[in-house]
Legacy VTK file of the C-alpha trace (Angstrom):
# vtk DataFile Version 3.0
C-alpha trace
ASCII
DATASET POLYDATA
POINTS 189 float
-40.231 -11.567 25.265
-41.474 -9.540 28.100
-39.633 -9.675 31.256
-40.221 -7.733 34.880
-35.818 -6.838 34.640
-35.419 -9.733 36.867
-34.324 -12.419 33.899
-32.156 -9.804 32.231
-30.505 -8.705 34.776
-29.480 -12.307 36.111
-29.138 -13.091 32.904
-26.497 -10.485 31.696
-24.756 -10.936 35.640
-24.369 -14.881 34.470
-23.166 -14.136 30.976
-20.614 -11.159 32.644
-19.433 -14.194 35.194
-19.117 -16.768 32.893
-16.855 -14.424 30.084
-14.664 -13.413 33.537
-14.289 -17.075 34.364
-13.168 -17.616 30.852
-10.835 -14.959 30.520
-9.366 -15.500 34.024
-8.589 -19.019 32.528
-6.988 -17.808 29.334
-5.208 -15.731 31.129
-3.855 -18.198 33.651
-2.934 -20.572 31.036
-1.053 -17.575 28.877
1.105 -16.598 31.904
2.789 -19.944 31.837
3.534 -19.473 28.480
6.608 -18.103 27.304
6.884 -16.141 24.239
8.078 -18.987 21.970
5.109 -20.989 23.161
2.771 -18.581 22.926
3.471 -18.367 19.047
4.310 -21.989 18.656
1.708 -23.268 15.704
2.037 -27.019 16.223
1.081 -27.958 12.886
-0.147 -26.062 9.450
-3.458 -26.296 10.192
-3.406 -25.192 13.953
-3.585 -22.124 15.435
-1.002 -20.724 17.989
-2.174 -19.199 20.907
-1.236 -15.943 19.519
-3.393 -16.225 16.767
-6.398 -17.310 18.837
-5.824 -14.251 21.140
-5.965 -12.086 17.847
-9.033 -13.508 16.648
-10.973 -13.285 20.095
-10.293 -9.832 20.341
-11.135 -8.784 16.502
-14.480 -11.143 16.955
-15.390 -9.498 20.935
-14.415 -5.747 19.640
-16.729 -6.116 16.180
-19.487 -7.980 17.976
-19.733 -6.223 21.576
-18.410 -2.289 20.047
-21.840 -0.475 19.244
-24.046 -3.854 20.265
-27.593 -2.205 19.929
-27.077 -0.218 17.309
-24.405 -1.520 14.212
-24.421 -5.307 12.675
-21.777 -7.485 14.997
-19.493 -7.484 11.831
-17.827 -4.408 11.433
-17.131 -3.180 7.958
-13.320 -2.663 9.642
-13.146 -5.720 10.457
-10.855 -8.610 8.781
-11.299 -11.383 9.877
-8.927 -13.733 7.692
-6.470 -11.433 8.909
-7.141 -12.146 11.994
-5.729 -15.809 11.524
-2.212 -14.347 9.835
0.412 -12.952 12.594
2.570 -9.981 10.694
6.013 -8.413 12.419
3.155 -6.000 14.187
1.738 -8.783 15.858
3.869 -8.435 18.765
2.809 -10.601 22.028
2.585 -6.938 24.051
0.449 -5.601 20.877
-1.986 -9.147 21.234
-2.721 -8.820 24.601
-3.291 -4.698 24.309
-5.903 -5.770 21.815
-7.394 -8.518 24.411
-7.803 -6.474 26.979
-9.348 -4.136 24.672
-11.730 -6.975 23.340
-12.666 -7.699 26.730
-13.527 -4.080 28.204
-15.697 -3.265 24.943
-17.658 -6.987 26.105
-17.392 -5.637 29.692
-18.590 -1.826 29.403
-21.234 -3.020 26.994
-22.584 -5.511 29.442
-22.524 -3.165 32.747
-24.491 -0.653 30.361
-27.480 -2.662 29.287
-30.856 -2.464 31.110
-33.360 -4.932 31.437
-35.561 -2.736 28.650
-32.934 -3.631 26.221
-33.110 -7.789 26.792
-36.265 -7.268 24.246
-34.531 -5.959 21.349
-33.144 -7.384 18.230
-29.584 -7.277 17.364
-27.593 -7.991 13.696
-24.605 -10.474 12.981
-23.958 -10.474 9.807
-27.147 -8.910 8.192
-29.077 -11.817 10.732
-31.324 -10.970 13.030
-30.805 -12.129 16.574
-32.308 -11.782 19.926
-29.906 -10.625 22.738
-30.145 -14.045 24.247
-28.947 -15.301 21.219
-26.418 -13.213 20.155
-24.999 -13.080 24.131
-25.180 -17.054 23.963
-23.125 -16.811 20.608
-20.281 -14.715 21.472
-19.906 -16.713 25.231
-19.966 -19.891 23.340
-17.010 -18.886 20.926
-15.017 -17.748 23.336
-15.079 -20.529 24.991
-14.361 -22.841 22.528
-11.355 -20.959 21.979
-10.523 -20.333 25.327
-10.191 -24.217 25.944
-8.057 -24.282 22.509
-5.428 -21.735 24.035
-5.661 -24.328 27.555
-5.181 -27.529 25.519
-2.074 -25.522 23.840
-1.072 -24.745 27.098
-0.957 -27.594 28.951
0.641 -29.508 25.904
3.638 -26.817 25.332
4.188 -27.101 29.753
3.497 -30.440 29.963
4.490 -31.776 33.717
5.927 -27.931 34.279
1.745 -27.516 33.340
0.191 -25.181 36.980
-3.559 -26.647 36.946
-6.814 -24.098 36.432
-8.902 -26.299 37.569
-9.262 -28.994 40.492
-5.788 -31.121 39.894
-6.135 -34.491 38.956
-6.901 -36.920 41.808
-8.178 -34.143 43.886
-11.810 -34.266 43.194
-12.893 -36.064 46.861
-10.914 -33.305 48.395
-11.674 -30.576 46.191
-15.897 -31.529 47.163
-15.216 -31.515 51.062
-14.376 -28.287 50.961
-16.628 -25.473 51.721
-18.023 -23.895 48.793
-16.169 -20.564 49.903
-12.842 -22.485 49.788
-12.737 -23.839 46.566
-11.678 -21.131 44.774
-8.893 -22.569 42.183
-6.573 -19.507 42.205
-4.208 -19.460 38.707
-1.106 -19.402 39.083
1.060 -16.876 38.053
-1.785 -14.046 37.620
-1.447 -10.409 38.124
LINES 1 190
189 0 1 2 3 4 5 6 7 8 9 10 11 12 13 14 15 16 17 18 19 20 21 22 23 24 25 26 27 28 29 30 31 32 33 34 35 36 37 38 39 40 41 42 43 44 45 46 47 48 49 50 51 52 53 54 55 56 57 58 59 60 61 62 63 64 65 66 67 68 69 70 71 72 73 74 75 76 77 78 79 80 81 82 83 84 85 86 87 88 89 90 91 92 93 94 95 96 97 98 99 100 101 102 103 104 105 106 107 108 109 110 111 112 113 114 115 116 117 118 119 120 121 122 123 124 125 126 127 128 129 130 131 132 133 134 135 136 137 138 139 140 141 142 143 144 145 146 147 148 149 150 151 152 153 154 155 156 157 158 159 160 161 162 163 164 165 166 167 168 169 170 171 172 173 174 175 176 177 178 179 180 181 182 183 184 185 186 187 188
């Protein structure tokens, strides 16, 4: 696909906005949480939100670490593990690792040029454009992002700070002006 920079580089800006958006979310919904909620697994075959933080940050470290030039699935890499919470698995140790998940997505994004929107990337022994391998990774995260939310607001229930325009507010929330309507999360550092 040839391209004058001007795709890519909107492109990759979009991509960078929408996986800030998502995290600011996460992270808005995980500062309500206290630590029992945070590893509360409501059933067998759920995950707690301590095991989706885990798993976001093994999958955004193995697929964004080394983008260009090694397959998205690192040989390190476990991912069963990644569902499993040991002793280790401390809620300070799971959020180091996010962080960590999220400035190997970050750095890797601010570093690619508009050259590089051409190429062809591996997951998993697959070839993939970077389109398609960008629209991959945003697309998991989210899905899990709105999995630690729905955990969220079900664990707070009424106690429950909104992300998004509150319930009943939407009239209000679309007279503002677009500069206003900002939805600040609560509780965020």
């Amino acid at each position: 696909m040839a391209d004058d920079g001007g795709f890519a580089a909107t492109y990759y800006e979009e991509v960078r906005r929408s996986f800030r958006g998502y995290k600011r979310m996460a992270d808005g919904a995980m500062a309500q949480l206290n630590d029992q909620e945070f590893f509360h697994t409501p059933d067998a075959e759920s995950n707690s939100t301590a095991v989706v933080v885990k798993h976001i940050a093994g999958n955004l470290r193995s697929r964004w670490k080394d983008f260009l030039t090694t397959d998205g699935e690192k040989p390190d890499r476990d991912r069963d593990q990644e569902f499993l919470l040991t002793v280790a698995d401390t809620r300070q140790d799971l959020m180091r690792r996010w962080e960590e998940g999220f400035q190997i997505l970050f750095d890797t994004i601010a570093s690619l040029t508009p050259e590089d929107f051409g190429r062809a990337v591996t997951i998993r022994n697959a070839p993939h454009t970077i389109l398609q391998a960008m629209n991959r990774s945003l697309m998991h995260t989210a899905y899990h992002v709105g999995q630690i939310l729905y955990l969220g607001k079900h664990l707070r229930g009424a106690e429950w700070q909104t992300l998004s325009i509150p319930r009943g507010k939407s009239a209000e929330f679309n007279a503002m002006k677009p500069e206003d309507r900002k939805v600040i999360a609560p509780n965020r550092p």
